[in-house]
N, C-alpha and C positions, 0 to 999 in steps of 0.2 A: 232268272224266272223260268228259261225254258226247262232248265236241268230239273227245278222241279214239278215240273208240271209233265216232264218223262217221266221221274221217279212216281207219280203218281199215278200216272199209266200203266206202270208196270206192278203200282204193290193197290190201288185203289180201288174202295167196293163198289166206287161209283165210276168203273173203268171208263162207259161211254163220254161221259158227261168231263174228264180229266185230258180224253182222246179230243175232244173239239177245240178243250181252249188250248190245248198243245198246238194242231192242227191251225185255228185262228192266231194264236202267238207264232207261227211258223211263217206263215204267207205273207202276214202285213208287217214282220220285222225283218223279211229275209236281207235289205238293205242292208239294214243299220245293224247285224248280228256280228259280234267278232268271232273268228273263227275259233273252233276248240282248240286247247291247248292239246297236244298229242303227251303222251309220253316220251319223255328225254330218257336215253342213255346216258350214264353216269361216265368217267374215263374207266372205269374198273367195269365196264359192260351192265350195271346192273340198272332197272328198270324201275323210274321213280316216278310217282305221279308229277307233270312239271307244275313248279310252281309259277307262279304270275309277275309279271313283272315288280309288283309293289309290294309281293310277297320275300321277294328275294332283295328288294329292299329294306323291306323291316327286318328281313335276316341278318342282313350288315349291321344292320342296328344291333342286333342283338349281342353283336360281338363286341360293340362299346356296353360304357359303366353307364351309359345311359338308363336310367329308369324306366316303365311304361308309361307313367304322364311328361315325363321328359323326350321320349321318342313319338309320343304322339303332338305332344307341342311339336317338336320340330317337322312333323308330316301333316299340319294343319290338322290334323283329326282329333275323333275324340277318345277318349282311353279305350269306349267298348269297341271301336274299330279296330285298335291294335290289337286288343284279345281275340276279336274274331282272327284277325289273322294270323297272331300266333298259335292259335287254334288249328289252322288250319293248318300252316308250318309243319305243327307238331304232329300231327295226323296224316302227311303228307312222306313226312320223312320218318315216321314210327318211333316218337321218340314221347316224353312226356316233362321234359322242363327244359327251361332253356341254356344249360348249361350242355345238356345231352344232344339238342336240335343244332350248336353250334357246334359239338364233336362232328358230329351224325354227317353236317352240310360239308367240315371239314374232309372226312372220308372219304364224300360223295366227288368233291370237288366243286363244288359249288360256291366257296368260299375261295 
């Protein structure tokens, strides 16, 4: 929520008004906010956005013959969870299927 209520600050016509709820979403969640993921080095030095913990788990997944409603059965979720986060996977590691996202992780060392 905060990430886009920054991105909204930054690209929004209604900058003020995006600046407050960022600013109110900041003070009354400063507790409860987990910290940003920074950017990981890769073993080959290169600079990947890091992925999330449940990210780099549905990555392992990806490397079984598991299906995506077979991978989201086994993660309690539901299918459009897993797309969002192979989505995200794949946009993370620059790749666009998942045959190339499990090269890609493999390269990375991630795998």
């Amino acid at each position: 929520m905060i990430d886009l209520l920054r991105e909204a600050a930054r690209s929004s016509v209604d900058l003020a008004k995006a600046q407050r709820l960022l600013d109110l979403a900041s003070t009354q969640h400063a507790e409860t906010r987990m910290p940003e993921r920074p950017e990981r080095s890769t073993p080959q030095g290169i600079m990947v956005d890091a992925l999330s913990d449940r990210e780099l788990h549905v990555l392992r997944l990806l490397v079984s013959d598991l299906s995506g409603p077979e991978i989201a059965s086994e993660l309690f979720v539901s299918i459009h969870t897993i797309r969002t986060h192979t989505t995200r996977i794949y946009t993370k590691l620059d790749v666009t299927s998942r045959r190339a996202a499990v090269s890609r992780a493999r390269e990375l060392g991630l795998l």
